[in-house]
Structure formats: C-alpha cells, structure tokens
C-alpha positions in Angstrom: 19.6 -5.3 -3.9 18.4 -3.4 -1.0 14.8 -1.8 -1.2 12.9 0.0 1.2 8.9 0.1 1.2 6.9 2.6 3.7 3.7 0.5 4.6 0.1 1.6 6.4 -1.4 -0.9 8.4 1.1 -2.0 10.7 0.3 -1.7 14.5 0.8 -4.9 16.3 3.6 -7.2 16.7 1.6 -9.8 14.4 1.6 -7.7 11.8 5.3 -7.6 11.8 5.5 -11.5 12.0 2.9 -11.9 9.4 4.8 -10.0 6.7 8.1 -11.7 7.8 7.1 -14.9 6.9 5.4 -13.7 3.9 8.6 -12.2 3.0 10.5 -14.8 3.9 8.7 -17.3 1.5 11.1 -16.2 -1.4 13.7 -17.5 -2.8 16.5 -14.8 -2.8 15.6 -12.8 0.4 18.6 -12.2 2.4 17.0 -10.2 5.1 14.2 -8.0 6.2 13.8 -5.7 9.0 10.3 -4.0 10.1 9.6 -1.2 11.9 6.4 -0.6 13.6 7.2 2.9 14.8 8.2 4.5 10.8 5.9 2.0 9.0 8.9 0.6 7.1 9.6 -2.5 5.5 13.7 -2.8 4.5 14.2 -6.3 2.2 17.8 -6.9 1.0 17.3 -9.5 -1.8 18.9 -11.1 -4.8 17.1 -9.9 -7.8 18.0 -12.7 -9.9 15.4 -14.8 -7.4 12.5 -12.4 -6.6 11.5 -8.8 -8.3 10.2 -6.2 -5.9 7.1 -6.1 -7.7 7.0 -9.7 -6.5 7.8 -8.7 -2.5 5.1 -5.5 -3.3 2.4 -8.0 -4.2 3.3 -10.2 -1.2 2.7 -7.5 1.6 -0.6 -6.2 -0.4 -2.4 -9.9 -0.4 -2.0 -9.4 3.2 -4.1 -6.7 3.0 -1.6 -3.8 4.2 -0.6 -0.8 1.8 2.3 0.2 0.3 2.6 4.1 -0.5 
C-alpha cells in the first residue's frame, strides 16, 4: 500500500531524517520518500504490518502536522 501524507513543519534537513527513522521503526515499511519543498511524506507499506493511522500517529508525536 502506497499512501501519501501532506505534512506542516518541515523546513530543515533534520526534520526529514527525524521522521525517517520514525518511519522506519515499523515493521512493514517498504519505503519513504520526503519532500521538503511540497511538505510531503510518500510511505509504501505492507498493511498487514503497520496501519496508516499507525504511520499518522508516528509523525504527530514528533510534533509536526498532518493536514
């Protein structure tokens, strides 16, 4: 499953890492691909593993927001 999250907060090249490795924390994710410049988040996972509610959650404790 591919899903594709528009997020506010992220500026600075840490802010890419840090939801990476947030991201990549879960069992199932296959890939994810940030872009600073649209404010987009694109995870393909299995959804067997991890629910995007699940992958939601995960960038929000961070503190960013996802429209």
């Amino acid at each position: 499953m591919k899903s594709l999250f528009k997020v506010g907060g992220i500026n600075k090249a840490e802010d890419v890492a840090t939801i990476k490795q947030a991201i990549a924390t879960f069992q199932g994710v296959v890939a994810c691909e940030i872009s600073r410049d649209k404010g987009e988040v694109s995870i393909i996972y299995d959804d067997y593993f991890v629910k995007e509610d699940e992958l939601i959650g995960s960038i929000e404790e961070l503190g960013y927001i996802v429209l």
